[in-house]
C-alpha positions as CSV (number, residue, x, y, z in Angstrom):
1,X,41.5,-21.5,-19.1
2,X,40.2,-23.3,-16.0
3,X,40.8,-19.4,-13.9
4,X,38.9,-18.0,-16.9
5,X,35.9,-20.5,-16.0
6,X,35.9,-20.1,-12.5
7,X,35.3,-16.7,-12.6
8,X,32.8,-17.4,-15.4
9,X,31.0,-19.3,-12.7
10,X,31.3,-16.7,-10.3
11,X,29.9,-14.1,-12.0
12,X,27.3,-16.4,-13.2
13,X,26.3,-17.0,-9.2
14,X,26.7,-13.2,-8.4
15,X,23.9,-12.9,-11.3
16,X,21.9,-15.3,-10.1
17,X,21.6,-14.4,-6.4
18,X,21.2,-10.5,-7.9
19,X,17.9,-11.4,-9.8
20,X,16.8,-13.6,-6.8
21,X,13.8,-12.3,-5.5
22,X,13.6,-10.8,-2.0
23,X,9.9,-11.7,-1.9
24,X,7.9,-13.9,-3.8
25,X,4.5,-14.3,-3.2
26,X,2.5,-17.7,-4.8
27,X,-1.6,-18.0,-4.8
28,X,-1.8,-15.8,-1.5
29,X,-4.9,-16.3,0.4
30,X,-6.7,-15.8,3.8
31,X,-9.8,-16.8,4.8
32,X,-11.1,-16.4,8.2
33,X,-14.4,-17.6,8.9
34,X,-15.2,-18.3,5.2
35,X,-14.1,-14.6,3.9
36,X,-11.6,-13.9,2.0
37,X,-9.5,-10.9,3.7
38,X,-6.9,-11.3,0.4
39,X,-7.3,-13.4,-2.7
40,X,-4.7,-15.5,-4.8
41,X,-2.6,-12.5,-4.9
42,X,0.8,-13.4,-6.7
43,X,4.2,-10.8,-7.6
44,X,7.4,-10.8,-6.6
45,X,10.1,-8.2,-5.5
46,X,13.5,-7.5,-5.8
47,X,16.3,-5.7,-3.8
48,X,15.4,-2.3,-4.2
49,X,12.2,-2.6,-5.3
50,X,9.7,0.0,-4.3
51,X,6.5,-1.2,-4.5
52,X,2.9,0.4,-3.8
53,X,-0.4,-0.5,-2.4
54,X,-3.0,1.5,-3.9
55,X,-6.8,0.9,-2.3
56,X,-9.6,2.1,-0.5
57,X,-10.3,1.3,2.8
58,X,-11.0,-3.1,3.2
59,X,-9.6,-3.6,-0.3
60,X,-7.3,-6.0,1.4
61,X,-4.1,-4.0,1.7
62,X,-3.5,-4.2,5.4
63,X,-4.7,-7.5,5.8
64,X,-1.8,-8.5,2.8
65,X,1.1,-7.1,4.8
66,X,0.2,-8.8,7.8
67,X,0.3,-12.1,5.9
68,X,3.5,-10.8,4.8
69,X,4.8,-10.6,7.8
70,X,3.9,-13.6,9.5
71,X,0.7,-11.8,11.3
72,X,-1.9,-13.6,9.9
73,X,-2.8,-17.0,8.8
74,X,-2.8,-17.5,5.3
75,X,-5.4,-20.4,3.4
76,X,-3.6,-21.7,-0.1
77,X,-0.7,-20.0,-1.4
78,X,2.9,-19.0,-0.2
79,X,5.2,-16.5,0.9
80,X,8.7,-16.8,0.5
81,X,11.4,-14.0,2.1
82,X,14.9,-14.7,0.5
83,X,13.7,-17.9,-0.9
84,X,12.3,-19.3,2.2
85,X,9.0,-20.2,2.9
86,X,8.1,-18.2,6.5
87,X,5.8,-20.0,7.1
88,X,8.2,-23.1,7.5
89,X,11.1,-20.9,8.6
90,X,10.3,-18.2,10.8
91,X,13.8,-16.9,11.1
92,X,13.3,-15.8,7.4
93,X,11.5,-13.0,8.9
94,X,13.8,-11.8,11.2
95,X,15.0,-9.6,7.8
96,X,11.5,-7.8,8.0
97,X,10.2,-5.2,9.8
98,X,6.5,-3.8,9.7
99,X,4.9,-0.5,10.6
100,X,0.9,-1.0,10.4
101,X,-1.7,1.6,11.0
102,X,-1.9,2.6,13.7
103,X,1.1,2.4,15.9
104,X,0.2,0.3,18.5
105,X,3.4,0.6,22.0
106,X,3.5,0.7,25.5
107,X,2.7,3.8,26.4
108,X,3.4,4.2,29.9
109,X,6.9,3.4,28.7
110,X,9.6,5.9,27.6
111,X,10.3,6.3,23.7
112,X,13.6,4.7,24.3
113,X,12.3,1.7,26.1
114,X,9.9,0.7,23.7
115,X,12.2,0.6,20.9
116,X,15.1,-1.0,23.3
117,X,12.7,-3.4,24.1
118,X,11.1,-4.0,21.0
119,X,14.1,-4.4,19.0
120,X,16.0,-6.4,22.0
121,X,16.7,-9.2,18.9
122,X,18.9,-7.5,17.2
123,X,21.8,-7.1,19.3
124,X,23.8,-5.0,17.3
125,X,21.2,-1.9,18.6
126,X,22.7,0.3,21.2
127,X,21.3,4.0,22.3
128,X,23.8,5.7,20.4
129,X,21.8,3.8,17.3
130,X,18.2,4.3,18.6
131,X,19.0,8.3,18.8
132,X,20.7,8.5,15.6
133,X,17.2,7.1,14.0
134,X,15.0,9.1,16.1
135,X,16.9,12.1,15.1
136,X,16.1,11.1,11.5
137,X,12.4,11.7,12.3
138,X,12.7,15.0,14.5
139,X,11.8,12.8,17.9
140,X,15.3,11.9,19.3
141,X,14.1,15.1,21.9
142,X,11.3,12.5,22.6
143,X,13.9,9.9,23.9
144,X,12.8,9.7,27.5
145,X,9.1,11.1,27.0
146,X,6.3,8.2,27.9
147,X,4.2,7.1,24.9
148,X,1.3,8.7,26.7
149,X,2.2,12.2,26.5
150,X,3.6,11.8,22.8
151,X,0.5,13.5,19.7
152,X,-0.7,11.1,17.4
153,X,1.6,11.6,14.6
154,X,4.5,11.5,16.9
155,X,3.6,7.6,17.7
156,X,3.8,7.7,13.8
157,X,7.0,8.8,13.2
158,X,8.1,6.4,16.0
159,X,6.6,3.6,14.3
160,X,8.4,4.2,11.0
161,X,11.5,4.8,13.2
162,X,11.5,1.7,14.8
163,X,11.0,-0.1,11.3
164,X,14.0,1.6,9.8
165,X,16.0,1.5,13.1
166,X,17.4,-2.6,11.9
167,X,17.9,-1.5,8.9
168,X,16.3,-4.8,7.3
169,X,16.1,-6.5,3.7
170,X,12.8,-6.0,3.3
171,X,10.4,-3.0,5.1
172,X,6.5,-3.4,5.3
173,X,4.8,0.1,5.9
174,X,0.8,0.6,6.2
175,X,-0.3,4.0,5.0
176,X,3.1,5.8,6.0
177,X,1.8,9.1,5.5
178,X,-1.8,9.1,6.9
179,X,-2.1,11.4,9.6
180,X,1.6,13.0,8.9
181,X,1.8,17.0,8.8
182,X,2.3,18.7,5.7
183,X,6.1,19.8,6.9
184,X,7.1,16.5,7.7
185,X,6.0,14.4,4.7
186,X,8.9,15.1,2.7
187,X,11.3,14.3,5.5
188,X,9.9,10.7,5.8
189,X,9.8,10.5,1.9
190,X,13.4,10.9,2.0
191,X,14.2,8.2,4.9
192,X,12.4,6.2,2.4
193,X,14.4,7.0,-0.7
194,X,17.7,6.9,1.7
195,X,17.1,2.9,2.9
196,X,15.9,2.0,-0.5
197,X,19.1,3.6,-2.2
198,X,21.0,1.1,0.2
199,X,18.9,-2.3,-1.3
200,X,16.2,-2.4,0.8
201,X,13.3,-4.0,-0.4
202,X,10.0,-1.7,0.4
203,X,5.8,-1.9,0.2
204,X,3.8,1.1,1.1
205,X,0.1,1.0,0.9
206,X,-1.9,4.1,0.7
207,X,-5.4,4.8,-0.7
208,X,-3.7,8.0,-2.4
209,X,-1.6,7.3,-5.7
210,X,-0.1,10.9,-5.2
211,X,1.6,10.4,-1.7
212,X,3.7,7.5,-3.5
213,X,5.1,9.7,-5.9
214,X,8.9,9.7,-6.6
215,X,8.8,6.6,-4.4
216,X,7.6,3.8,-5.9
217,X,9.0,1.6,-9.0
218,X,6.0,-0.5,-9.4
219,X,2.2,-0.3,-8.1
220,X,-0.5,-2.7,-6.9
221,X,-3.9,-1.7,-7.6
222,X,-6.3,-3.6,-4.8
223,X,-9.9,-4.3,-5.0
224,X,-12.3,-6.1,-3.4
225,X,-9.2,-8.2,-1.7
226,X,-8.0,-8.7,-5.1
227,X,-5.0,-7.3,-7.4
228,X,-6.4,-5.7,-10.0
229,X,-3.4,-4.4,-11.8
230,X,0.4,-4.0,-11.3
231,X,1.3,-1.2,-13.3
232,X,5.1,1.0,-13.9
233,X,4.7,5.0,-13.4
234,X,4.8,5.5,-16.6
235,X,1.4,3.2,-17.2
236,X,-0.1,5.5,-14.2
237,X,0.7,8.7,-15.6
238,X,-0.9,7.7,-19.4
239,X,-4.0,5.9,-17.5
240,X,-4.6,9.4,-15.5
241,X,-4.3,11.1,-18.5
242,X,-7.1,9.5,-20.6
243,X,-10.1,10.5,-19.5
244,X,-12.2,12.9,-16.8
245,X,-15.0,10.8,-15.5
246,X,-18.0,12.5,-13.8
247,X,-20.0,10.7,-11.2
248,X,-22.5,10.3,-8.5
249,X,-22.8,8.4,-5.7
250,X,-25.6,6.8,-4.3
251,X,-27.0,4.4,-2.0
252,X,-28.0,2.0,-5.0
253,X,-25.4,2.6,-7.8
254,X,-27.3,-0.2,-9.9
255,X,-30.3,1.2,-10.4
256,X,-29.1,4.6,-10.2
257,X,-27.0,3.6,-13.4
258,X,-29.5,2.0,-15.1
259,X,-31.5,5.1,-15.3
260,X,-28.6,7.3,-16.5
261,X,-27.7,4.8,-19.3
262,X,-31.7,4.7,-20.2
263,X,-32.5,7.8,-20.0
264,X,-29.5,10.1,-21.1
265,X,-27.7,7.4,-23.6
266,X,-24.4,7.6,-21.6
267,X,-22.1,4.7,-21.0
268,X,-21.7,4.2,-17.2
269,X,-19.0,2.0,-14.6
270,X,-20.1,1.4,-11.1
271,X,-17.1,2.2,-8.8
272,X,-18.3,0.9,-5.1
273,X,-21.0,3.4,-4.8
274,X,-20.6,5.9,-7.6
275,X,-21.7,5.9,-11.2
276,X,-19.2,6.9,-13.3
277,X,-19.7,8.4,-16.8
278,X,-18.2,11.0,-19.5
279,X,-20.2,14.3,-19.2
280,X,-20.2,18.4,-19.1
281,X,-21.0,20.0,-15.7
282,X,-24.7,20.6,-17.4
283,X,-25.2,16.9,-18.1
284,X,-24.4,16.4,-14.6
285,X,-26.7,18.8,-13.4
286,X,-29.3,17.5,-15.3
287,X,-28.3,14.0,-14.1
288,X,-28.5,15.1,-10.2
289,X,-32.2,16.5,-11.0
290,X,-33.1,13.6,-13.0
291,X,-31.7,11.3,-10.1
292,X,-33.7,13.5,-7.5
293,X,-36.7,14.0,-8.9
294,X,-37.2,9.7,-9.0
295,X,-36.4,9.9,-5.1
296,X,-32.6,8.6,-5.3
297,X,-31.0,10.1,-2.5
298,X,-27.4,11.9,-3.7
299,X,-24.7,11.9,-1.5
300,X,-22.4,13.3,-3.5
301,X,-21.6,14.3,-7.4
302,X,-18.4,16.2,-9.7
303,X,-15.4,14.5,-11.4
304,X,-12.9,12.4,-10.3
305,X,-9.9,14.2,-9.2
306,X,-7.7,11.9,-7.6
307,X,-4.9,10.4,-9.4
308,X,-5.8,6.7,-8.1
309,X,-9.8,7.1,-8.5
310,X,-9.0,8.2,-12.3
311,X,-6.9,4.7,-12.6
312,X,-9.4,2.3,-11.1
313,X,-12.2,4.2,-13.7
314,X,-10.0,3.1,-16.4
315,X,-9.6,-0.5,-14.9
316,X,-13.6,-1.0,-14.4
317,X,-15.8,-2.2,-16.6
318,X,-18.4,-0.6,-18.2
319,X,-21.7,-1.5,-16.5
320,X,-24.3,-4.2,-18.3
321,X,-27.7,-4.2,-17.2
322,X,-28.1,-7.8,-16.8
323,X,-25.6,-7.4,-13.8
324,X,-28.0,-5.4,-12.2
C-alpha cells in the first residue's frame, strides 16, 4: 500500500514538473525615457512550445526578446525561466540563448573563434562540437574564415548556429529567416523542428505569418508594443479565410477614411496607414480617383495578400468618426 503511494506521489511530481512552464511572463513592461518599447505583455510557455511573433517593424517584438533575455531593463512586470525570476537570478539564463537581428561578432576573428569564445561558459563545447553545428548550416567550410570576409546571410546562419550550438531549454530567435536564400530556408526550418522535437522551448518573431508555417504551435500577434491576440493555427487559417479586404494607403488614413465611409457607404478599419474596406477592383478604382481628385496623395492601393496583414484586418476595429 505505502509502495503503491509512493509511486502515486512520484508520478504526481513527474506531472507537475511536466506542466511547469519554461517561461512565464507576468505584466511585462519597458519604459525607457517615458515610452513604452513593450506593454503588460503576459503568456507562458512550455517544453516544446513553439511560439511566434507576428509584427511589423517597432511593434515591440525585438525589444520583447531582449527583455527576455536579460538585455533590457524591464518597468513592472516579471520574467520567470524555469520558475525563476532572472532578474533576481541571473544564472536562470544561462539555459537561454538569443539570436537578434542582425548578427552582431567580431569580425576580424575567425568563425571558430567567435563561437569558442562566445560560448567559452559552457564547457562541455569542444571543436569537434562547434563543426558538427556549423555543418548543420552549410558553414563548417567557414571554420577558419574571418567574420569580415563572410556575406551577410552567412553571419546569419552563424548566428542561429551559435544559438543552437548549447543546445539550451529555451531558444530566442529575431526574424530567423530575413535575409535567408530561398535554398536555405528549409534547411534552417528543419534545425528548428530537430531542437524542438528534443524539448526545447522556442520564440521566433517575424513580420510574415507564412515563414512560421509548420513551426509554430501557438502565435503572438504584436501591435503598437502590445499583444493583440494569441491564437492556435487552426484560429489563423479560419481568420485568413474570412474575408479579402481592399485598401489604400495614405499619408492621413483618417481623413482619407472618413471620405470613403461618406461618400461610398463602405465600412472602413485603419491599419497604420492604410484604409481597409470590402470592395471589387472597380470600387477601388473609383476610390483611388475619388481619393485623387481631393488632393490625397496615394502611395499605394490592392488587397491584402499576406497571411498576417489579412489576420490583423480581422483583429482591427472598424473605424468611428469621432476617433478621427
Amino acid at each position: 500500500m505505502k509502495e503503491k503511494e509512493n509511486n502515486q506521489t512520484m508520478q504526481n511530481l513527474v506531472q507537475e514538473t511536466e506542466q511547469k512552464p519554461v517561461l512565464e511572463i507576468k505584466n511585462l513592461s519597458v519604459l525607457i525615457k517615458e515610452r513604452f518599447l513593450v506593454k503588460n505583455v503576459n503568456f507562458k510557455m512550455y517544453k516544446g512550445d513553439c511560439f511566434g511573433i507576428i509584427g511589423e517593424d517597432k511593434s515591440g517584438k525585438t525589444s520583447l526578446l531582449k527583455a527576455i533575455c536579460g538585455s533590457m531593463p524591464i518597468g513592472p512586470g516579471q520574467v520567470f525561466v524555469d520558475g525563476k525570476d532572472i532578474y533576481r537570478n541571473l544564472k536562470s539564463l544561462a539555459n537561454v540563448s538569443e539570436c537578434l537581428d542582425p548578427p552582431v561578432f567580431f569580425k576580424y576573428q575567425t568563425v571558430y573563434e567567435n563561437l569558442k569564445y562566445l560560448s567559452m561558459l559552457n564547457e562541455s563545447l569542444d571543436k569537434e562540437k562547434i563543426i558538427r553545428v556549423l555543418n548543420r548550416f552549410n558553414l563548417a567550410h567557414k571554420l577558419n574564415t574571418r567574420v569580415l570576409f563572410l556575406s551577410f546571410y552567412e553571419k546569419k546562419l552563424m548566428a542561429l548556429a551559435l544559438a543552437f550550438l548549447a543546445e539550451p531549454t529555451l531558444i530566442l530567435l529575431d526574424e530567423p529567416f530575413r535575409d535567408i536564400p530561398e535554398e536555405s530556408l528549409q534547411m534552417v526550418k528543419d534545425a528548428i523542428n530537430e531542437i524542438r522535437a528534443k524539448g526545447t522551448t522556442i520564440i521566433l518573431t517575424s513580420r510574415k505569418l507564412e515563414d512560421l508555417d509548420g513551426l509554430c504551435n501557438q502565435y503572438i500577434f504584436m501591435e503598437n508594443r502590445e499583444i493583440v491576440k494569441i491564437m492556435s493555427q487552426e484560429e489563423c487559417d479560419k481568420l485568413t479565410d474570412l474575408k479579402t479586404y481592399a485598401f489604400v494607403k495614405v499619408k492621413y488614413p483618417h481623413y482619407a477614411g472618413k471620405l470613403i465611409k461618406d461618400n461610398f457607404n463602405l465600412a472602413v478599419k485603419l491599419l497604420d496607414l492604410r484604409v481597409l474596406f470590402e470592395a471589387d477592383e472597380d470600387t477601388v478604382a473609383k476610390i483611388v480617383q475619388f481619393l485623387t481628385k481631393h488632393k490625397i496623395a496615394i502611395y499605394r492601393a490592392g488587397y491584402l495578400s499576406r497571411k498576417a496583414e489579412k489576420i490583423f484586418a480581422e483583429l482591427t476595429p472598424y473605424y468611428k468618426e469621432e476617433k478621427a
